[in-house]
N, C-alpha and C positions, 0 to 999 in steps of 0.2 A: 320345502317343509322343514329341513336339516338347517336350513339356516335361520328360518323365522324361529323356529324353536330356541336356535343359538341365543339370538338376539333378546328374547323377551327372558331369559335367563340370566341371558347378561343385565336388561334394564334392571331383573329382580336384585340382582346381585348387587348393581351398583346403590340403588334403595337402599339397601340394607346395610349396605356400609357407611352410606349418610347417616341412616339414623344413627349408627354405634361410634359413629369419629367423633371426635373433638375439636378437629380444623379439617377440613375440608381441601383438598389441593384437587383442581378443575384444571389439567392439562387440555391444552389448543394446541393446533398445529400450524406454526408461524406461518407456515407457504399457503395453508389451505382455507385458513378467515377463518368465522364463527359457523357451523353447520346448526341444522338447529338442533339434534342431539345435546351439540356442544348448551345451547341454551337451554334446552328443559333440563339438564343434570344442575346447570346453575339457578335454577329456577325451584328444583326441590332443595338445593342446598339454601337460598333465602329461609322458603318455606318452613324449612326445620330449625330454623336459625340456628344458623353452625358457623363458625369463625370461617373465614373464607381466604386462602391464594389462589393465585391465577400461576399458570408456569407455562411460559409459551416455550414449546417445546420447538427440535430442530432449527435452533437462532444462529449454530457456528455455519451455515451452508446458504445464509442469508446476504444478499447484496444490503448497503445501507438502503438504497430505495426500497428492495421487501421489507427490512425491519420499520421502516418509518409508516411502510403501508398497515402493518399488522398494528400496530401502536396505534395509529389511526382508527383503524377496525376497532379495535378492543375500545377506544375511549367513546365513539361512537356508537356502537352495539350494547355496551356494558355501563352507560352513566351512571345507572341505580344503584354502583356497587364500585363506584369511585374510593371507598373508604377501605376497599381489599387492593395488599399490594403484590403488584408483579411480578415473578424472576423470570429472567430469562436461561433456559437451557436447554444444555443437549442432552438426552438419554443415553445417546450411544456412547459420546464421547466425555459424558462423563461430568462439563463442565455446567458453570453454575447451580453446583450443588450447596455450594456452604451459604450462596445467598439464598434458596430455598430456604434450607432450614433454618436460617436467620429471618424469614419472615414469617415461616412456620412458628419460630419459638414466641415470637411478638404477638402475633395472632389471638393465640393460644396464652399467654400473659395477660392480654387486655381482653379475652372473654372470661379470666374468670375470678378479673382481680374483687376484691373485696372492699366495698366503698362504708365510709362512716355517715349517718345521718345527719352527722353537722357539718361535712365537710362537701353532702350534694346540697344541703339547703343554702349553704354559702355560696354554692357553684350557680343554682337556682335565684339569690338574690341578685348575685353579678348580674345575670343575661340580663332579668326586668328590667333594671335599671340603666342596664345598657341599651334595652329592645324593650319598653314596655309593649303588652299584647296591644294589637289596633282597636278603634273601639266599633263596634258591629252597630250600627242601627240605635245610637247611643249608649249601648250597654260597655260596660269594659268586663273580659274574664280574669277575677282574680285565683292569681296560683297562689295558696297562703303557705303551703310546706312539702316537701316534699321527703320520702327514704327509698333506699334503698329494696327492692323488691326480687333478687338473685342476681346470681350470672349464669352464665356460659347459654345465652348473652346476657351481658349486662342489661337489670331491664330496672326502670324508676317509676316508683308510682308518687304522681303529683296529685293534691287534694288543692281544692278551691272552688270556687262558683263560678256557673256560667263556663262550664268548659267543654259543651256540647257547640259550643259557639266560634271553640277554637279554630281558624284558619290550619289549615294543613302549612301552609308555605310561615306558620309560625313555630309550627309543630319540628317541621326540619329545621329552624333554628336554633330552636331548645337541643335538638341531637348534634347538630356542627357546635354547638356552643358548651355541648359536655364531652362529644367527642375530644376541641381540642384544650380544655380545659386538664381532662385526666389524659391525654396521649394516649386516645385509644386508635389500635390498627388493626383490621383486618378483622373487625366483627362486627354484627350488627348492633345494634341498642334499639334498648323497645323499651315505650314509654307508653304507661298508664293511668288515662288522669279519670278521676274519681271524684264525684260532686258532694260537696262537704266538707266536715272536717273529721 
């Protein structure tokens, strides 16, 4: 009973410190894979959308074969969140701290940079034109404009018609294609499109 109580104190605990961060650092344990703890704590850190690192903890006590396994793990386990990046360290010993907080600080830069409206609708003409949308059943969906709509995470609301029709697998284009447009890392983007003008 001592320990369930421990536990659901602890989930409470760790809740409540996703809702109140600003980047999110989701320690794994190199030797031991993804447990699924490890994935619902990553799963309410989506949810809340919070800038995201990974820090795979105890890496200096790693053979190259375990590191190559855990890398493995993670890229397999975690595709959805290919756009948070990695450090590798030790807690004990101390090492890969400074790349932590270098991917800490990037993180945290790109959820909460502050974008102008002519410089996403510019970012927004490039993709069309590079990726017009597919046309569905003969219709085509027009994006006619788009602004800025916050950050922390960057979120864009697009106006046009016909965007109930949008493909999802066009939808993560539009996000790889402003993700690497403004060099963003280690946060989500959320896009909101809106029928009209």
């Amino acid at each position: 009973r001592v320990e369930e109580a421990v536990e659901k104190f602890s989930v409470f605990k760790t809740m409540q410190s996703i809702e109140q961060c600003q980047v999110a650092v989701v320690m794994l344990d190199a030797g031991e894979g993804v447990t699924d703890q490890d994935a619902t704590v990553l799963g309410a850190v989506l949810d809340a959308g919070k800038a995201l690192v990974i820090a795979l903890n105890k890496w200096d006590g790693r053979t190259d074969y375990e590191r190559e396994q855990a890398e493995s793990l993670l890229s397999r386990k975690f595709p959805f969140v290919a756009w948070a990046e990695s450090a590798r360290i030790s807690a004990t010993q101390g090492s890969g701290m400074r790349e932590l907080f270098a991917a800490i600080h990037r993180a945290h830069a790109s959820a909460t940079t502050e974008f102008s409206t002519a410089e996403v609708n510019k970012a927004l003409e490039m993709a069309v034109q590079a990726n017009p949308p597919p046309t569905i059943r003969g219709h085509v969906s027009k994006l006619r404009y788009v602004h800025p709509g916050g950050s922390n995470p960057p979120t864009f609301i697009v106006h046009g018609t016909r965007l109930k029709e949008l493909q999802d697998s066009y939808k993560r284009y539009l996000e790889n294609f402003f993700r690497k447009r403004f060099k963003l890392v280690g946060t989500p983007v959320s896009f909101v499109f809106r029928e009209g003008v």
